[in-house]
Each structure stands twice: as structure tokens, then as C-alpha cells.
C-alpha positions as CSV (number, residue, x, y, z in Angstrom):
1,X,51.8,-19.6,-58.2
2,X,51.4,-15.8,-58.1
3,X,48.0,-15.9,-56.7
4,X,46.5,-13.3,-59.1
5,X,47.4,-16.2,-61.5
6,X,45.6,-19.0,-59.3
7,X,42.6,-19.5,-61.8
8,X,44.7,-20.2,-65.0
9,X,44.2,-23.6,-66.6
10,X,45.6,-23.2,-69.9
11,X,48.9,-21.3,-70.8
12,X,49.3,-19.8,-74.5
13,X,52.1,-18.7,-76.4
14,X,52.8,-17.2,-80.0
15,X,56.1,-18.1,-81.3
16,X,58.1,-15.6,-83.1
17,X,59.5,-12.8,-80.6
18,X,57.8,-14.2,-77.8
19,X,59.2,-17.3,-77.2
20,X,62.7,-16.5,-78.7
21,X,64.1,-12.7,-78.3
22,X,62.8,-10.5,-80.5
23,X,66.7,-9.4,-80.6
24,X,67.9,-13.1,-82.8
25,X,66.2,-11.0,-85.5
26,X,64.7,-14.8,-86.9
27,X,61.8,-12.7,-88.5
28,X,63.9,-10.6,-90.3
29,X,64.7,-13.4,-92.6
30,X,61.3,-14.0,-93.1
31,X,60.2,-10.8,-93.6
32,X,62.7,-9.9,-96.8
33,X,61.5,-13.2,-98.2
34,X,57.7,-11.9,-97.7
35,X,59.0,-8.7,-99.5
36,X,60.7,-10.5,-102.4
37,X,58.1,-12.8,-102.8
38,X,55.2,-9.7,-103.1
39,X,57.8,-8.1,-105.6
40,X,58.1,-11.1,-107.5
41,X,54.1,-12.0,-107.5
42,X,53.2,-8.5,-108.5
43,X,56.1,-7.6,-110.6
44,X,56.7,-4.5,-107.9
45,X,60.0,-3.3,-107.0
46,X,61.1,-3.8,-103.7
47,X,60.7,-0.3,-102.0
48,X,56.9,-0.5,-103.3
49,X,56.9,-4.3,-102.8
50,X,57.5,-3.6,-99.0
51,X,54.9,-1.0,-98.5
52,X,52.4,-3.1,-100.2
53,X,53.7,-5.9,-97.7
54,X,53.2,-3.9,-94.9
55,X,50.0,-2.1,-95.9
56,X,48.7,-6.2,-95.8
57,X,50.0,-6.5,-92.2
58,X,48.3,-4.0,-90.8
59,X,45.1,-3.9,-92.4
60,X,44.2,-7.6,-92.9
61,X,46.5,-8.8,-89.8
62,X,48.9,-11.0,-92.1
63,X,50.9,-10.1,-96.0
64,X,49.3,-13.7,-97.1
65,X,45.8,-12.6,-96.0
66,X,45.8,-9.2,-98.0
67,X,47.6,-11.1,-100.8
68,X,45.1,-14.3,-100.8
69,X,42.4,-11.4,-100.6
70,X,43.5,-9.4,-103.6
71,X,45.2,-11.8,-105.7
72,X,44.7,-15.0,-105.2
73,X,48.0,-16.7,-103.9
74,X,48.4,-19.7,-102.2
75,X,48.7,-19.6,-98.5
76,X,50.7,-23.3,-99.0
77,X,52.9,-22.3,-101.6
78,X,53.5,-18.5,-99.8
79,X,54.1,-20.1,-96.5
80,X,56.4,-22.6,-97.7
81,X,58.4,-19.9,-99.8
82,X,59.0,-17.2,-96.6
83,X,59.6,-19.8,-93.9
84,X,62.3,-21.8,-96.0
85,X,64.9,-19.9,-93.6
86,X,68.0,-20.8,-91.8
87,X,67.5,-20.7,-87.9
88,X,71.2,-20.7,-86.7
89,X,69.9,-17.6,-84.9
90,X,67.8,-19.5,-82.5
91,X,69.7,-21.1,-79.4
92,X,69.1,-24.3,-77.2
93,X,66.7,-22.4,-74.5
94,X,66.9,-24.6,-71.3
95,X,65.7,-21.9,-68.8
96,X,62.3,-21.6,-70.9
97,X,62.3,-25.1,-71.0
98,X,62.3,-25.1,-67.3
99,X,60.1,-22.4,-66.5
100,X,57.5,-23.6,-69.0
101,X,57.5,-27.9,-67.7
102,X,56.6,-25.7,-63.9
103,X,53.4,-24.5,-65.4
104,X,50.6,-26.1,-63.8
105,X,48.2,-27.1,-66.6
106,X,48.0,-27.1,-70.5
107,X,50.3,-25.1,-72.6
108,X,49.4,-24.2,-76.6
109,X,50.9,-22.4,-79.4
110,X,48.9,-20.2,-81.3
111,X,50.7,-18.5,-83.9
112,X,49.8,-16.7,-87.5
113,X,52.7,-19.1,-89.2
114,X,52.3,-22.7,-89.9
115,X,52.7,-25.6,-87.9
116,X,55.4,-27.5,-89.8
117,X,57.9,-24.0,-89.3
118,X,56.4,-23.7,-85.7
119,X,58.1,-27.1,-84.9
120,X,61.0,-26.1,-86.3
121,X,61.0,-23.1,-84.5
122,X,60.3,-25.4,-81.4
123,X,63.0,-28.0,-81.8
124,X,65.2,-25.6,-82.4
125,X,64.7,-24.0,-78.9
126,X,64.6,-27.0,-77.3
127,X,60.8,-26.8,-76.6
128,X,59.7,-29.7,-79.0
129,X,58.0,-31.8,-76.3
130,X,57.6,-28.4,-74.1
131,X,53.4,-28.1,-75.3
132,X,50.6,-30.1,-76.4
133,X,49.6,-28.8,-79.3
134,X,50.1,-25.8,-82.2
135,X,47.2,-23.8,-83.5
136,X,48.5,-22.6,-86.7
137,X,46.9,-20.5,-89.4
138,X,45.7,-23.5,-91.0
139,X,43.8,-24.2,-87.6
140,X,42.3,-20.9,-87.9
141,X,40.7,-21.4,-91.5
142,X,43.4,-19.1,-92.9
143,X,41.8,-16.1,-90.9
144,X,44.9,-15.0,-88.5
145,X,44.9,-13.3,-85.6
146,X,43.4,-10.7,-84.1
147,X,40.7,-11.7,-86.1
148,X,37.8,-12.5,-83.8
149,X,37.3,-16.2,-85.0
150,X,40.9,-17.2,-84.7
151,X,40.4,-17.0,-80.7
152,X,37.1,-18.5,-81.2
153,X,38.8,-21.4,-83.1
154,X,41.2,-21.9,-81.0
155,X,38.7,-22.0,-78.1
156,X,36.3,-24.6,-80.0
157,X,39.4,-26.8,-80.9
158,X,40.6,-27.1,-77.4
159,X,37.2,-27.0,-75.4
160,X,38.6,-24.0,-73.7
161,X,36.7,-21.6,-71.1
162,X,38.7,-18.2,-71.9
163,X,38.5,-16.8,-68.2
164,X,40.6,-19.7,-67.3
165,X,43.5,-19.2,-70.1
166,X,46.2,-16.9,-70.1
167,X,47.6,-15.4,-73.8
168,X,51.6,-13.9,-74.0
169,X,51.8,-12.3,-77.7
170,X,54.7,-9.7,-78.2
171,X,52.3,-8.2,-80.6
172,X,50.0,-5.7,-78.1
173,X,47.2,-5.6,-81.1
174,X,46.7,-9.5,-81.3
175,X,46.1,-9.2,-77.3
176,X,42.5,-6.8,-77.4
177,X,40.5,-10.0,-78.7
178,X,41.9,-12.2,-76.3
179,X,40.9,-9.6,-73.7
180,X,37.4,-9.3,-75.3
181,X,36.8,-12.9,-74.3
182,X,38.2,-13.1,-70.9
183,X,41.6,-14.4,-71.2
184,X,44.7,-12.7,-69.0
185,X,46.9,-10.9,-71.1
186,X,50.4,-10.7,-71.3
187,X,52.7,-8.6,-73.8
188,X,56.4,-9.3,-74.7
189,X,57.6,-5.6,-74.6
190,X,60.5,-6.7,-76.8
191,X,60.5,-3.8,-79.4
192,X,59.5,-5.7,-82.5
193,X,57.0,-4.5,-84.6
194,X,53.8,-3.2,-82.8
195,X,51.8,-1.7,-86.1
196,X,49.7,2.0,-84.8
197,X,49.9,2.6,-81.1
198,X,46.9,1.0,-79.6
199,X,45.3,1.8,-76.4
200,X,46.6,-1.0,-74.1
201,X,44.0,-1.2,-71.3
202,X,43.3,-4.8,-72.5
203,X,46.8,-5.7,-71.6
204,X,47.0,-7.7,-67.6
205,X,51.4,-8.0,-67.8
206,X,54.0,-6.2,-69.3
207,X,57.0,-8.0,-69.4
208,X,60.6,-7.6,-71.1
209,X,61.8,-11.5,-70.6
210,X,59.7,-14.2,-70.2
211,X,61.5,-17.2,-69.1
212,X,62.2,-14.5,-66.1
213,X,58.8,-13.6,-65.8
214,X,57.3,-17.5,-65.8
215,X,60.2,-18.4,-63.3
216,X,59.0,-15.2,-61.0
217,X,55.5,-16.6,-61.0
218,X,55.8,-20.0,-60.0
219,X,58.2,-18.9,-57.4
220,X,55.8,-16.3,-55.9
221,X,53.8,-17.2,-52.4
């Protein structure tokens, strides 16, 4: 193991464009059914719907959390609606599946989605047995990342000490609480979306392709 990497106990991952390239374009499915579903809710049409879906994302973190906020939907029924996608996009990953099972230690999912698409997702990529558990928004008590308290819930649920886990998020904004807490940082520098430019101090590794990146660790001296 790299030794700057020597301490680690717990490995982390978000799902969508971090463990599958951000270039299958999985979440653009889900994003046009977030738009049609905001234009259908508040009777918007779909240039305004998506501004009003994106104006959610980067205020509250989430489109569900600003819509739950301000108009009462139902983060089952939403969730449900915008993950019923097809995932022919996603392919059989064995090198992931490889460099993840060399990890020494525990390995989570923590992701704003829901766990019933986040095994989909999973099985789909051949990772289905590849962690021990998925923190989902549920998990979080529907308040998604980088929200302070999903880290903290994550934390609580697992018993973990933060200065021994290590986060990879392709979104740089959801890494700055990790940080906060003590957790090594890594960001998917994929090109999806990123929200304002942020000041990226908080960020330990920037990397284009991580199954290339996890192999590169465990092979260091």
C-alpha cells in the first residue's frame, strides 16, 4: 500500500460517475426524468422546469431536497420515478472488481440515490458482493450530501473514526465536509457536473480513472 495511505481502515465510494465513467452518461437518463418530473409536479415547461431542477441541486445539494422543501413531494415516489432507467450503459467492470477485493479493510457506498437503484447500479458492474454495505439517502434521514449530518450519519451507522477512512466522490463540493472531519479525499476528475468552482484545498487525490488509481496504490512499495 502507498504508504501515505498506510492509516486507512475504511474505503468509501459514491456511485454514479465515480464508480462507472462519467462518459456511459447513466445520469443523463436520470436527470431528464428529474426534469420531466419537476415539469410535471409544478406544471412548468421544461426549459423553466430544468432551471428550477438545477437551482435545487445546487442550493439544497439534491432536486428532491429543494422539491420536498418547497412542495412537499415524496422522496419514495420521486426516487422511484427518476431511477426507473435502463442501465445497458453500464458494463461488467472486472478490473474494479479487482482493484477494489485488494483493498485492505472495509469498503462502503455512500451515495445521494437510494439503495434499491445503488444495487442495481452494483450488479450491474459486477460489484454486487464488491462492499459491505450502502448508505443511501434514506440512511441519511433524507438530508444528502454535503450536508454536514450525512457524514455524521454515516460515521455513527458504521462506528467509524474519520481520520482512518478515505472518501472518492467525482463531485469536488461533496468532498469539503468529508475533509472537515478528517477523512482523505479523493476526486474523480471525470468532467461531470461540478456546480460553482470551489476552492479545492480539501481535496488529498486527483484522479482521472480509478480502477487505475486503486491498482497503482496497492502495487506501490
Amino acid at each position: 500500500m502507498l504508504a501515505r495511505l498506510a492509516p486507512i481502515r475504511t474505503w468509501i465510494f459514491d456511485l454514479d460517475n465515480t464508480l462507472y465513467p462519467a462518459r456511459a452518461n447513466l445520469f443523463a437518463r436520470i436527470d431528464a426524468r428529474m426534469t420531466a418530473y419537476v415539469a410535471r409536479r409544478l406544471q412548468l415547461p421544461a426549459d423553466e422546469a430544468l432551471r428550477v431542477q438545477k437551482d435545487y441541486f445546487h442550493r439544497h445539494g439534491t432536486t428532491l431536497t429543494g422539491l420536498m422543501a418547497d412542495h412537499g413531494v415524496d422522496p419514495h415516489e420521486f426516487l422511484a420515478d427518476v431511477h426507473d432507467v435502463e442501465m445497458d450503459v453500464l458494463e461488467h467492470d472486472a478490473p474494479m472488481a479487482a482493484a477494489i477485493a485488494r483493498l485492505p479493510g472495509r469498503k462502503l457506498i455512500f451515495t445521494n440515490g437510494d439503495k434499491p437503484y445503488a444495487l442495481k447500479v452494483l450488479d450491474r458492474l459486477g460489484l454486487g458482493e464488491s462492499f459491505e454495505a450502502v448508505h443511501d439517502i434514506h440512511a441519511m434521514n433524507l438530508q444528502p450530501k454535503p450536508q454536514p449530518s450525512a457524514y455524521a450519519s454515516l460515521c455513527a451507522a458504521f462506528g467509524l473514526d474519520p481520520t482512518t477512512c478515505l472518501f472518492v466522490e467525482d463531485m469536488a463540493r461533496n468532498l469539503a465536509p468529508a475533509k472537515a472531519i478528517g477523512m482523505t479525499t479523493v476526486w474523480v476528475d471525470n468532467g461531470s457536473e461540478q456546480g460553482p468552482e470551489p476552492d479545492r484545498e480539501f481535496i488529498d487525490f486527483t484522479i482521472h480513472d480509478l480502477a487505475a488509481w486503486l491498482h497503482q496504490i496497492t502495487e506501490a512499495s
